[in-house]
C-alpha positions as CSV (number, residue, x, y, z in Angstrom):
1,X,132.2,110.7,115.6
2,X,134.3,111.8,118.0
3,X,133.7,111.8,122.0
4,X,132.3,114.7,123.7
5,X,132.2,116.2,127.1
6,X,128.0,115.0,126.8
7,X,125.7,111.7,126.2
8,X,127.0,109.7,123.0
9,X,125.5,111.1,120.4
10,X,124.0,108.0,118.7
11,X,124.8,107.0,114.7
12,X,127.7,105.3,113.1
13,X,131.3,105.6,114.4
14,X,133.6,105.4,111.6
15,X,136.8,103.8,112.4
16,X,138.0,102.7,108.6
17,X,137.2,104.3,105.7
18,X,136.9,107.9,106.4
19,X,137.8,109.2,103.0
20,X,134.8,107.3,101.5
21,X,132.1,108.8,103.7
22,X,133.5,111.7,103.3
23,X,133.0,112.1,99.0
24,X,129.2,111.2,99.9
25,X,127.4,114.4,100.2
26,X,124.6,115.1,102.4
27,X,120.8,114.2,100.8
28,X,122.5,112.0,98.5
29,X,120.9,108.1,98.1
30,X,123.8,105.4,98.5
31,X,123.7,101.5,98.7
32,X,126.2,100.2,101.1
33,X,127.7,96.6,99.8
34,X,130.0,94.1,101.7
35,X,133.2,93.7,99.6
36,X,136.1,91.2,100.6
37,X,138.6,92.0,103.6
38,X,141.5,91.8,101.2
39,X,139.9,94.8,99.5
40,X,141.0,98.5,100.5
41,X,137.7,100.4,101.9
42,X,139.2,103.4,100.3
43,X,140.0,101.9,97.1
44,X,135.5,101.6,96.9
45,X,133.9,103.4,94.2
46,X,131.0,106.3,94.8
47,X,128.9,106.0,92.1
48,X,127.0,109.1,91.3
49,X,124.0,110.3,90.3
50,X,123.6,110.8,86.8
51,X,121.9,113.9,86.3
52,X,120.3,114.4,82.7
53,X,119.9,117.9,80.4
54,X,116.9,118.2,82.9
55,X,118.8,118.1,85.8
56,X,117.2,115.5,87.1
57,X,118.4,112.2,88.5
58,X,118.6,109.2,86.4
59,X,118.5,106.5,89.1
60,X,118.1,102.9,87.5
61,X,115.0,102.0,86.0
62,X,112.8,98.8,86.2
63,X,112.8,97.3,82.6
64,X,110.1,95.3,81.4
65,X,110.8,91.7,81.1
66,X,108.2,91.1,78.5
67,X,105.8,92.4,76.2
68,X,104.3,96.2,76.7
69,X,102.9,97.0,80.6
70,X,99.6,97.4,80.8
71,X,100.1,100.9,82.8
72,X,102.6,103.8,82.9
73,X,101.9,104.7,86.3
74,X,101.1,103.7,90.0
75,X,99.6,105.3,92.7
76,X,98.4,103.2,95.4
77,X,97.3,104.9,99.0
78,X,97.4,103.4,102.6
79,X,94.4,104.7,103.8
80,X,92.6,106.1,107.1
81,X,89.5,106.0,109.0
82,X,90.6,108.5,111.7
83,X,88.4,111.2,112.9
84,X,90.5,114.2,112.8
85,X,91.4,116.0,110.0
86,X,95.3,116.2,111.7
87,X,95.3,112.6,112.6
88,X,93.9,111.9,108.6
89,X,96.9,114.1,107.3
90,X,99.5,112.1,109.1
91,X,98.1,108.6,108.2
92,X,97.2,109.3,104.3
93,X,100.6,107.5,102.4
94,X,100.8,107.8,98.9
95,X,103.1,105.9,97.0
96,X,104.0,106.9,93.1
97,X,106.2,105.6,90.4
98,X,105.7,106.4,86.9
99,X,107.2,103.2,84.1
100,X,110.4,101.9,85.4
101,X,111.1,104.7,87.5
102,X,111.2,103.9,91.2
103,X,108.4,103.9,93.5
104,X,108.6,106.8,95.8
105,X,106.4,108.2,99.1
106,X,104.7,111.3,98.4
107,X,105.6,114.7,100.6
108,X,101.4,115.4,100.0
109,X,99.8,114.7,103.2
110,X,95.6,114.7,102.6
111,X,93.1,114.5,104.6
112,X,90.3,111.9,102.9
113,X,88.5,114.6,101.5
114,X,91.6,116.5,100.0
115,X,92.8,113.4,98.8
116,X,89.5,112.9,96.0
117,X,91.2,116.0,95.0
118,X,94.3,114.8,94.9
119,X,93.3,111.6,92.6
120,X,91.3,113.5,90.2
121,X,94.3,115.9,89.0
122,X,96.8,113.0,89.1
123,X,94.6,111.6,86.9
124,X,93.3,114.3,84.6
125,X,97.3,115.6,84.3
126,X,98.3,111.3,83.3
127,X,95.2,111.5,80.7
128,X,96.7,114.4,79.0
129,X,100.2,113.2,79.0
130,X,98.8,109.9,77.6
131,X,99.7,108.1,80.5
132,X,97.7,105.2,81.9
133,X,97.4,105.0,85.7
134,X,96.8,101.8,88.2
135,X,95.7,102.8,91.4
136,X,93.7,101.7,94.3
137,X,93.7,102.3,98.6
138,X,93.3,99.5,101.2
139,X,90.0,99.1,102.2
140,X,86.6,97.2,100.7
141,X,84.9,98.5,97.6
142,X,82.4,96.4,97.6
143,X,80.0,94.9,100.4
144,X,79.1,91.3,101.1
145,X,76.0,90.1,98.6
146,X,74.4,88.5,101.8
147,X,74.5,91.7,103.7
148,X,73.0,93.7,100.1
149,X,70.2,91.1,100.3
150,X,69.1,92.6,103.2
151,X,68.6,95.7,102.1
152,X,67.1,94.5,99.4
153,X,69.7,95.6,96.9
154,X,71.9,93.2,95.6
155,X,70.4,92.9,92.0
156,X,71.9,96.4,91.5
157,X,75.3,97.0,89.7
158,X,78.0,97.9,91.8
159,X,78.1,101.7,91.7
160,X,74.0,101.9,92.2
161,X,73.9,99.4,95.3
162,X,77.0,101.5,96.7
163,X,74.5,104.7,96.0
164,X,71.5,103.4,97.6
165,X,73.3,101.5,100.6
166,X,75.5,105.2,101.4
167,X,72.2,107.2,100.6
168,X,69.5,105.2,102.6
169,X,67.2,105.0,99.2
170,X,66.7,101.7,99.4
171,X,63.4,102.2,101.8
172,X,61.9,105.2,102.9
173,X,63.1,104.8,106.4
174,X,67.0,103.4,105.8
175,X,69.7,105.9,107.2
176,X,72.1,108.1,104.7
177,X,75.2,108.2,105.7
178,X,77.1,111.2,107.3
179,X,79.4,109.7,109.4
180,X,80.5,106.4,110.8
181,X,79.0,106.4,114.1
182,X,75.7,107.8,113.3
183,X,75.5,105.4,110.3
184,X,76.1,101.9,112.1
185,X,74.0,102.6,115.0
186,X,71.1,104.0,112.6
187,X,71.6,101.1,110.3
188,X,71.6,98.2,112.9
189,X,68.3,99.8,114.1
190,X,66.7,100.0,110.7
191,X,67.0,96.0,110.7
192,X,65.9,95.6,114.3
193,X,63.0,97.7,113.9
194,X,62.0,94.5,111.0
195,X,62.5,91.9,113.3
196,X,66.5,90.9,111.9
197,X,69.7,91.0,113.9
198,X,71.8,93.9,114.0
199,X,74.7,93.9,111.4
200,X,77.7,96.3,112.5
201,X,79.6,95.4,116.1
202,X,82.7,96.2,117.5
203,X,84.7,94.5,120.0
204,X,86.2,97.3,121.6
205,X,84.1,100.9,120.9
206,X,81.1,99.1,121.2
207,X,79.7,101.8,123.3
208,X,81.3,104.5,121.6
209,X,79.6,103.2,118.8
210,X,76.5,101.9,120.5
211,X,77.1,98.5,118.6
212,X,77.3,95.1,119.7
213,X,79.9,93.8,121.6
214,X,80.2,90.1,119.6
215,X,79.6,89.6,116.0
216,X,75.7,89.2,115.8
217,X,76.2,87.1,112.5
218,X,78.7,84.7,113.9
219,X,78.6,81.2,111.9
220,X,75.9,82.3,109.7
221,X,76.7,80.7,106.3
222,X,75.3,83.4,104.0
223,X,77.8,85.5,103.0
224,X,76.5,88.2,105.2
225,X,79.7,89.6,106.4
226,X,82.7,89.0,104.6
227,X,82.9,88.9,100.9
228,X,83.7,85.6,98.8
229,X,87.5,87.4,98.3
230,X,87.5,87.7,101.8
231,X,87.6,84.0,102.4
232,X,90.1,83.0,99.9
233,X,93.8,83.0,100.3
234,X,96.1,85.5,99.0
235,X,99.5,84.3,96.4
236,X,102.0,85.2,99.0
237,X,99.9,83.3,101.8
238,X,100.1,86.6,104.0
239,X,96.8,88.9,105.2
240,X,93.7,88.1,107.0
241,X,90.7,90.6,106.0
242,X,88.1,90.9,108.8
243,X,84.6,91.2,108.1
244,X,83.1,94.4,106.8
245,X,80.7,94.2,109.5
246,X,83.3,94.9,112.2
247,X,84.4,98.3,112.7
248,X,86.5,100.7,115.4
249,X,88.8,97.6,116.1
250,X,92.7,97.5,115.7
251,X,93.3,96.1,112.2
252,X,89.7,96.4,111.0
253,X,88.8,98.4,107.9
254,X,84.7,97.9,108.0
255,X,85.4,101.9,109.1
256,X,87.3,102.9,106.7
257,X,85.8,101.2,103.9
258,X,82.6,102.6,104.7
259,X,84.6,106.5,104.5
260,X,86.4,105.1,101.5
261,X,83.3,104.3,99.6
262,X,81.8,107.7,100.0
263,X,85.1,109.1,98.3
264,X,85.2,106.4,95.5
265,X,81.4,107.2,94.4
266,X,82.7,111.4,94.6
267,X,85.9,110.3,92.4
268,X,83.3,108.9,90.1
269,X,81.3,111.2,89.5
270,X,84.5,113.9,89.1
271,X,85.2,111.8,86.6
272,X,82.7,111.2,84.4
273,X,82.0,115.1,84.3
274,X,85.5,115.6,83.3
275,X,85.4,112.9,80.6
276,X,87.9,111.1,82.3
277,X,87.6,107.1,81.8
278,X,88.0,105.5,85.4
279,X,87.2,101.9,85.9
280,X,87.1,99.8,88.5
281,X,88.3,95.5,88.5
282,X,86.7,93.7,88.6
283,X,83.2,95.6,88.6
284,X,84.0,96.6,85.1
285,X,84.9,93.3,83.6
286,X,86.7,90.1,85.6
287,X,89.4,90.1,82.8
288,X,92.0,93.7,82.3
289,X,92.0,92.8,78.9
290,X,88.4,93.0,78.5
291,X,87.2,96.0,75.8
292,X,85.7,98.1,79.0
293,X,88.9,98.7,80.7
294,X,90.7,99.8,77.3
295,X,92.6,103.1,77.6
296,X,91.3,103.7,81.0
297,X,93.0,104.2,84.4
298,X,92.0,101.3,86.6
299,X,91.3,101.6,90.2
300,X,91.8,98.3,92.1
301,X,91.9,96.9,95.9
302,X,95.0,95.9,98.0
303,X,95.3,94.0,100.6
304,X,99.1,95.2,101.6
305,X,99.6,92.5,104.2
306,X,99.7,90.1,100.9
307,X,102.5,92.4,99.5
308,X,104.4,93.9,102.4
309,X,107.6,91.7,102.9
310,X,107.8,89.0,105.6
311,X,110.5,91.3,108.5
312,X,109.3,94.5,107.1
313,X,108.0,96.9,109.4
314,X,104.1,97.2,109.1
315,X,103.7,101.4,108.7
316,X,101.6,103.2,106.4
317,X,104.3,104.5,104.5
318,X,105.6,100.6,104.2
319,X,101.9,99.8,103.0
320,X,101.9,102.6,100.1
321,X,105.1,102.0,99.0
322,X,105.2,97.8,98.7
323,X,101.5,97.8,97.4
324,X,102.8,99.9,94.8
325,X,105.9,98.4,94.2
326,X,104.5,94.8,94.4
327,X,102.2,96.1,91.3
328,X,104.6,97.7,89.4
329,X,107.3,95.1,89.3
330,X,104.1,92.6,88.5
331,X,103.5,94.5,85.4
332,X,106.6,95.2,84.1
333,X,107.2,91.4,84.6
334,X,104.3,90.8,82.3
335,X,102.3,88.8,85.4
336,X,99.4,91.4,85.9
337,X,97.3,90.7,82.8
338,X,97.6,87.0,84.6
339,X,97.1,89.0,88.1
340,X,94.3,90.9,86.9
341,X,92.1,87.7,85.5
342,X,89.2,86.4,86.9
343,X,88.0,84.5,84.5
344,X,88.5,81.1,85.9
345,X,86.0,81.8,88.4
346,X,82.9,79.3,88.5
347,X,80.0,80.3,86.8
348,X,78.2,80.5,90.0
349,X,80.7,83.0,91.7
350,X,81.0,85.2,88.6
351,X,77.7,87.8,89.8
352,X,78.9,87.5,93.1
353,X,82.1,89.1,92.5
354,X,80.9,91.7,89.9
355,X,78.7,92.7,93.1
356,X,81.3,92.2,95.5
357,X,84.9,93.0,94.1
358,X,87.9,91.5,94.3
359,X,91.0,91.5,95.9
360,X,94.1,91.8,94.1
361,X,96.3,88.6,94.4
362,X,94.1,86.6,96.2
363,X,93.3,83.2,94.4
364,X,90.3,82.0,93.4
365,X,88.6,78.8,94.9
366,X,91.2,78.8,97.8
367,X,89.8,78.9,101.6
368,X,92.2,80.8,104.0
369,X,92.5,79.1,108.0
């Protein structure tokens, strides 16, 4: 830079090594490196992009460390339980990387119901290449078997008890749900109106919401509101799911997943009347290697606290990008068949987590502070 008659203009003064910056052109992706101080900053190579018959760029790619992956493509979303449609658009991440290829951010900005869209013709366009995808978003998929008890449905496979607890058939008089606010508040009356305690609180929209202030099923020991996952700790010792009975608070996802769930049971049904085979881990089987999940894209949960790097800056973008990443390298490592294997659980847990889901990474018969 050089000075001005104005304000500095802020960015990098170059005082040695102008001829280097120089040969890098503008858009173009460079690593900077330390080198010795008895080395010449000019005397630096540029290494360019290697540009195939395509003319695309060849950056480096990821190489699998052993064995063949068990996918050929990621997609993983940070997802949002805004209200707005605008505030939806600019929260949505999506992070994508197809086999060794790096992961990058998507330009698509979605709202949540654009985004089913989205997923169905990323996935309908991988079937017909013959490419498997792994994908998931960051909120619950499942809901706590003590809360389903409640309502009655917790003998009911995943995907049914999701149906009846969104649609209110569970009893004549149970709420549907068509929106978040409406839902709670209708919910928690449902069970007061049978003599139980509320369910869904929040400790700061409580009157937006008309919910609770404090957690109505504090220090009840029956699973009611967070799911057996919820409780364990994750591999990298980092995250801290809140219940799914909380919602509207900073950091909580009871919200979202509730939004989320809607989607997921819409994606299904998209699905299946395309003939596209979608599965869900650990629903579907508690081991990736199981028969079900052969040949089929596999929709799993994050928790991208777990994978998001200690000092790295906690953004949606950063969410997408190391949730995807973290799975990716994980496979091409040869770790996620290892990753993606519940089968260790005890017997006792195993229809408990069919009902409930599981979150990737976390370890089983660990109990987080």
């Amino acid at each position: 830079m050089k000075p001005g008659g104005g304000r500095p203009t802020p960015g990098i003064r170059i005082e040695l090594g102008k001829g280097l910056w120089s040969r890098i052109d503008i858009g173009v992706g460079f690593m900077l490196r330390l080198a010795p101080p008895s080395m010449p900053l000019e005397s630096l190579e540029v290494s360019q992009p290697v540009m195939n018959a395509e003319g695309t760029d060849d950056r480096p790619k990821l190489i699998p460390a052993a064995g063949t992956p068990l996918f050929g493509a990621y997609l993983f979303i940070d997802y949002s339980g805004a209200e707005k449609v605008a505030h939806q658009r600019r929260a949505i991440r999506i992070a994508y990387g197809e086999g060794g290829n790096a992961v990058s951010l998507m330009n698509d900005r979605h709202d949540r119901i654009a985004l089913v869209d989205f997923i169905f013709e990323r996935l309908r366009s991988a079937s017909r290449r013959g490419v498997r995808v792994c994908l998931g978003q960051d909120h619950s998929l499942g809901m706590p078997v003590g809360f389903a008890r409640k309502l009655a449905i917790s003998s009911m496979l995943w995907r049914e008890a999701l149906a009846a607890f969104l649609g209110g058939t569970y009893d004549s008089a149970a709420p549907a749900f068509h929106g978040v606010g409406q839902f709670v508040r209708e919910l928690n009356c449902w069970l007061t109106d049978r003599g139980r305690k509320p369910y869904f609180w929040s400790a700061t929209k409580a009157e937006l919401y008309q919910v609770p202030g404090t957690d109505p099923r504090k220090g009840e020991m029956n699973s009611c509101a967070y799911r057996l996952t919820d409780r364990c700790r994750s591999g990298s010792g980092r995250g801290n799911p809140k219940p799914f009975n909380r919602i509207g608070d900073r950091g909580t996802v009871g919200g979202q997943s509730l939004l989320g769930m809607v989607r997921i049971l819409e994606l299904i049904d998209r699905c299946e009347a395309e003939g596209l085979k979608l599965r869900f881990w650990p629903f579907d089987g508690l081991d990736i290697t199981s028969p079900e999940y052969e040949g089929a894209h596999v929709f799993v949960e994050p928790y991208p606290s777990a994978f998001r790097p200690e000092g790295v800056e906690q953004t949606d973008a950063n969410d997408a990008i190391h949730t995807a990443l973290a799975i990716q390298e994980a496979d091409l490592q040869g770790l996620l068949r290892s990753l993606f294997d519940l089968s260790d659980l005890r017997a006792d847990d195993v229809p408990t987590v069919l009902f409930e889901g599981w979150i990737v990474g976390n370890l089983v018969e660990t109990t987080r502070a």
